[in-house]
C-alpha positions in Angstrom: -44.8 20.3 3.4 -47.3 17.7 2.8 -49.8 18.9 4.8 -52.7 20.9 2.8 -53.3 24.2 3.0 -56.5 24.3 5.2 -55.0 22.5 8.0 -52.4 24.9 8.2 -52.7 27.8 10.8 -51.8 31.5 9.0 -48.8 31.7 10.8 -47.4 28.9 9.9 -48.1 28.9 6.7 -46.6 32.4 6.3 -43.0 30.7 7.9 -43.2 28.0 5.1 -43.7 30.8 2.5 -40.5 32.5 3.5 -38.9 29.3 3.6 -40.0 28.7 0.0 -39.1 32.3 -0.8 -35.7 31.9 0.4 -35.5 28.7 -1.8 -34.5 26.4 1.7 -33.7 22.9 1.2 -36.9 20.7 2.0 -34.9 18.8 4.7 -34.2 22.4 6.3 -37.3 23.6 6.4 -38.3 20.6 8.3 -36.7 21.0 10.5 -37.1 24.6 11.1 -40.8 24.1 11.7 -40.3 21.0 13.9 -37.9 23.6 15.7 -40.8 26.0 16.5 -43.4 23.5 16.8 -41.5 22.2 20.0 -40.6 25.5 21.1 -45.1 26.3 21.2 -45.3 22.8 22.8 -42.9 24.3 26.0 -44.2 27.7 25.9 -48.3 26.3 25.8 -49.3 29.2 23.8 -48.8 30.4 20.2 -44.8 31.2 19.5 -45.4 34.6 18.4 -46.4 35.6 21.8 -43.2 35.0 23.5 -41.0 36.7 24.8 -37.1 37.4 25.0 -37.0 35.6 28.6 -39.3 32.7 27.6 -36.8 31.7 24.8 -33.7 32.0 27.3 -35.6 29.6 29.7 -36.7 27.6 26.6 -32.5 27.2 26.2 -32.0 26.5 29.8 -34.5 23.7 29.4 -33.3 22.0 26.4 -29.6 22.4 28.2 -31.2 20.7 31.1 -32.9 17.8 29.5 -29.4 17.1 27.7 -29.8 17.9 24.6 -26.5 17.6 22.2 -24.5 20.9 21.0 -25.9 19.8 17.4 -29.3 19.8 18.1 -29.6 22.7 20.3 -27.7 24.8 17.8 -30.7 23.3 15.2 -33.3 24.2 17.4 -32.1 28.1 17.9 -31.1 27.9 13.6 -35.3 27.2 13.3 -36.4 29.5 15.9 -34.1 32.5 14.9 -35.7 32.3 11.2 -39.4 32.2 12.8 -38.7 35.5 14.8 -36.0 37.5 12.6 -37.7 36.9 9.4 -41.4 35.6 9.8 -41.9 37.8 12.4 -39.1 40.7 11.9 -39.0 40.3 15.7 -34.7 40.1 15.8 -34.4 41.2 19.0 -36.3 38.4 20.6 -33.4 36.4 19.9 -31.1 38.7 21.9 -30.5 36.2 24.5 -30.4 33.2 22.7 -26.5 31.7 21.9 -25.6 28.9 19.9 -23.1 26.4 21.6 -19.6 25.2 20.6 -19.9 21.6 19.2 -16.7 19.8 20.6 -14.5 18.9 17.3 -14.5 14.8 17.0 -11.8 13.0 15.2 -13.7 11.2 12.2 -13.7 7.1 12.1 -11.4 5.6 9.4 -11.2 2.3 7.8 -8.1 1.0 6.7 -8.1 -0.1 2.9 -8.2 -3.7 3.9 -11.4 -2.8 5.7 -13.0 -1.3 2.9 -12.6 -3.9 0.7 -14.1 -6.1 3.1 -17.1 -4.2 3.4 -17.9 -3.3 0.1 -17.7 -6.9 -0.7 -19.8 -7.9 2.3 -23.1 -5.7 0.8 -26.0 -7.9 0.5 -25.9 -7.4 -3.5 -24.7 -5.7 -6.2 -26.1 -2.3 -6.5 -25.0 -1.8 -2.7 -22.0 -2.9 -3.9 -21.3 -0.2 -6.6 -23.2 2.6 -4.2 -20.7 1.8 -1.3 -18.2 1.9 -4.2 -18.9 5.0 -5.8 -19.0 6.7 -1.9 -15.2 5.5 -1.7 -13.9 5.9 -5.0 -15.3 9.6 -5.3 -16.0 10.6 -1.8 -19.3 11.4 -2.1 -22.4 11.7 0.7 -24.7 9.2 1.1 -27.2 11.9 -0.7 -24.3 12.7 -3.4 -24.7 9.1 -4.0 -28.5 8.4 -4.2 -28.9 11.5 -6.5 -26.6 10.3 -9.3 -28.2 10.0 -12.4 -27.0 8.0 -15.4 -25.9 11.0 -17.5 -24.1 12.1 -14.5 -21.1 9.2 -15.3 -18.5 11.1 -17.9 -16.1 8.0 -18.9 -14.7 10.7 -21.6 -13.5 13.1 -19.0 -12.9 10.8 -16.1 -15.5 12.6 -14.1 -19.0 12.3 -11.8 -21.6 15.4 -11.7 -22.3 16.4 -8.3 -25.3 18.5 -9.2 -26.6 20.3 -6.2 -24.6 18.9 -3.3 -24.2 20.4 0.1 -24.4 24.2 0.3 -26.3 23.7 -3.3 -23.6 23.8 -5.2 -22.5 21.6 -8.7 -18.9 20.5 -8.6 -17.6 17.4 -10.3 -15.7 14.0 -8.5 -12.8 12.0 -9.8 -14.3 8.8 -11.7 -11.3 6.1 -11.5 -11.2 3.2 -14.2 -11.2 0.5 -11.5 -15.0 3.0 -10.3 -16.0 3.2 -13.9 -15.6 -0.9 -14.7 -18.1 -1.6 -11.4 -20.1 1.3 -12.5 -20.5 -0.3 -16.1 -20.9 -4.1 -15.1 -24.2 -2.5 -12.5 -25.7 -0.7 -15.5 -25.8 -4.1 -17.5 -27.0 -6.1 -14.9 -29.5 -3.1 -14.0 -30.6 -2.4 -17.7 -30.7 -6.6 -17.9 -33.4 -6.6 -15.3 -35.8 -3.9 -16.4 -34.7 -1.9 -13.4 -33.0 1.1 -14.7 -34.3 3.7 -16.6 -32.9 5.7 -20.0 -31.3 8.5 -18.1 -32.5 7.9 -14.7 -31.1 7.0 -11.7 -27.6 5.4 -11.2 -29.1 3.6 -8.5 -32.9 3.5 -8.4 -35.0 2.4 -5.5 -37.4 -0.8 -5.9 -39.8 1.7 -8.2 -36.7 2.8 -11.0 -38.9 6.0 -11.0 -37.7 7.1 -7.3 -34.2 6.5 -6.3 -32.1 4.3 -3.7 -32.9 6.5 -0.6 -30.2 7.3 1.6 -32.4 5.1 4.5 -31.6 2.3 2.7 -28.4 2.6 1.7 -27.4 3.4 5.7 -29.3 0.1 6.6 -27.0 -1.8 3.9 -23.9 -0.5 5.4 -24.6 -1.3 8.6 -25.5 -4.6 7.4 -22.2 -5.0 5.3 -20.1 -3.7 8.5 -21.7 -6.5 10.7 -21.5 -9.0 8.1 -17.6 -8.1 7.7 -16.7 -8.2 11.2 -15.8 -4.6 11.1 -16.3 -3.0 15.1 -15.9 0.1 14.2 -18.5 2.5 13.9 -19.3 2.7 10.2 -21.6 4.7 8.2 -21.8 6.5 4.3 -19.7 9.0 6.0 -17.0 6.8 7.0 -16.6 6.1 3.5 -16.1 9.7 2.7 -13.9 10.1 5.9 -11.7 7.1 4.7 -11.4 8.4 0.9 -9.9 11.6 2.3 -7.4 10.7 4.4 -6.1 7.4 2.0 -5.4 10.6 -0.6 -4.1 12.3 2.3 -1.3 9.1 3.1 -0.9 9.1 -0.3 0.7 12.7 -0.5 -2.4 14.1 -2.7 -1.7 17.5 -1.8 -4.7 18.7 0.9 -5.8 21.8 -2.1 -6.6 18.9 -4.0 -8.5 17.1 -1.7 -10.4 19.9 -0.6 -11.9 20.3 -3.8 -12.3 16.6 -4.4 -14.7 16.8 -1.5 -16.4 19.9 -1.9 -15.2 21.6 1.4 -15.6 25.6 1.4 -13.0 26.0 3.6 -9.6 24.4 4.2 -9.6 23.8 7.9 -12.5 21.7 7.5 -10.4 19.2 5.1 -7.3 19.4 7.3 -9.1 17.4 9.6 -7.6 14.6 8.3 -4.0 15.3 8.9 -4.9 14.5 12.4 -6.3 10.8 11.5 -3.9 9.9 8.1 -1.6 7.5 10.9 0.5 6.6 7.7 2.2 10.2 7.8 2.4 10.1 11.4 4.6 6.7 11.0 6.8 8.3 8.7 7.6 11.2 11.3 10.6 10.7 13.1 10.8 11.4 16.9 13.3 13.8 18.4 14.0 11.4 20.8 15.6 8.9 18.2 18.2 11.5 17.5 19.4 11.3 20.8 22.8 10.7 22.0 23.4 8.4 24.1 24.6 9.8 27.5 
């Protein structure tokens, strides 16, 4: 919302005010109002004229021009909060159906591939970020919003403040994590480039931190670097944290919470990529007599 207030029509205005109201995530109220700017750009006249039919065919025409399952159910998230609660117009949205997003299984590196890539970063604070998204299983935002103060060596713990859903929780901090974490704060400090309490990994100004751009590029980077031809991003790190616990019988309660999941199904995900157990099941066909 960097646009000042003059420039801004009433209506739209009015939708970012409920946004704000409602206390939405900047990111998500982005994308809310990209949703309904789109939505006017099709319809060729202000949103809050149209009607139940022109936001069916406004589905039919996103559908047609092959939108994915994701983005079309981003585009009907934005548009429903325009017309249910800028407009109190709910039954507008009558026709209008989010899609099933086929269920994907996630990419995993082995443990020999991680090593590889967090050693291929191009330097040491991409290093210790790639690190920390391993060791604690933590989102590429998780990772570029860790502060200083957020690194507990007496309890063994990371703060998570304000993670996904906007909730605090605190990650596992292993001493192998907390002696990279410690030799990066010395180098850091050494430089001049981190701040008394400020970010754990700042950007080139210490005053902003590492944004989560950059740290994507430097993955990508570290992947192609390492040889590695999978398809890697922060996430894969995250994906491959989960199911190394998950080989290494760290029960999936455990996990779940490690991670931050709200629900259960979402973490046993990883049952279905953790090959290790699958190795360790024996086939009924190996009990068979011969005949």
């Amino acid at each position: 919302m960097t646009a000042s207030t003059h420039t801004i029509s009433p209506l739209r205005q009015r939708m970012i005010d409920d946004m704000r109201l409602r206390k939405l995530a900047d990111k998500t109220q982005t994308h809310y109002l990209r949703a309904v700017r789109q939505f006017a750009a099709y319809l060729g006249r202000s949103p809050d004229t149209a009607r139940t039919e022109d936001l069916r065919n406004y589905q039919l025409h996103l559908v047609d021009q092959g939108i994915s399952p994701v983005s079309l159910n981003a585009a009907i998230s934005g548009l429903k909060f325009f017309f249910d609660i800028t407009l109190g117009r709910v039954e507008l949205m009558a026709r209008m159906r989010p899609v099933r997003v086929p269920r994907t299984l996630p990419v995993v590196l082995s443990p020999e591939e991680v090593s590889r890539l967090i050693a291929a970063a191009g330097n040491l604070k991409h290093q210790t970020a790639l690190s920390v998204a391993y060791g604690a299983g933590l989102r590429a935002s998780e990772v570029v919003a860790l502060k200083v103060g957020d690194v507990d060596s007496q309890r063994m713990t990371l703060r998570i403040e304000q993670g996904k859903g906007r909730k605090d929780r605190y990650a596992m901090l292993s001493p192998v994590l907390l002696e990279r974490l410690r030799v990066w704060w010395k180098v850091a400090r050494a430089q001049g480039k981190m701040l008394d309490g400020g970010w754990l990994f700042p950007g080139l100004n210490p005053i902003e931190s590492l944004s989560t751009r950059q740290l994507n590029r430097a993955i990508h980077a570290a992947a192609e670097l390492a040889q590695i031809d999978k398809r890697v991003s922060m996430h894969t790190l995250r994906h491959s944290f989960a199911t190394h616990l998950l080989e290494q019988k760290v029960d999936i309660r455990v996990i779940q919470v490690l991670l931050g999941h709200k629900k259960l199904e979402t973490t046993a995900l990883y049952t279905q990529v953790a090959t290790d157990l699958l190795r360790e099941v024996i086939s009924p066909l190996e009990r068979l007599q011969p005949a």
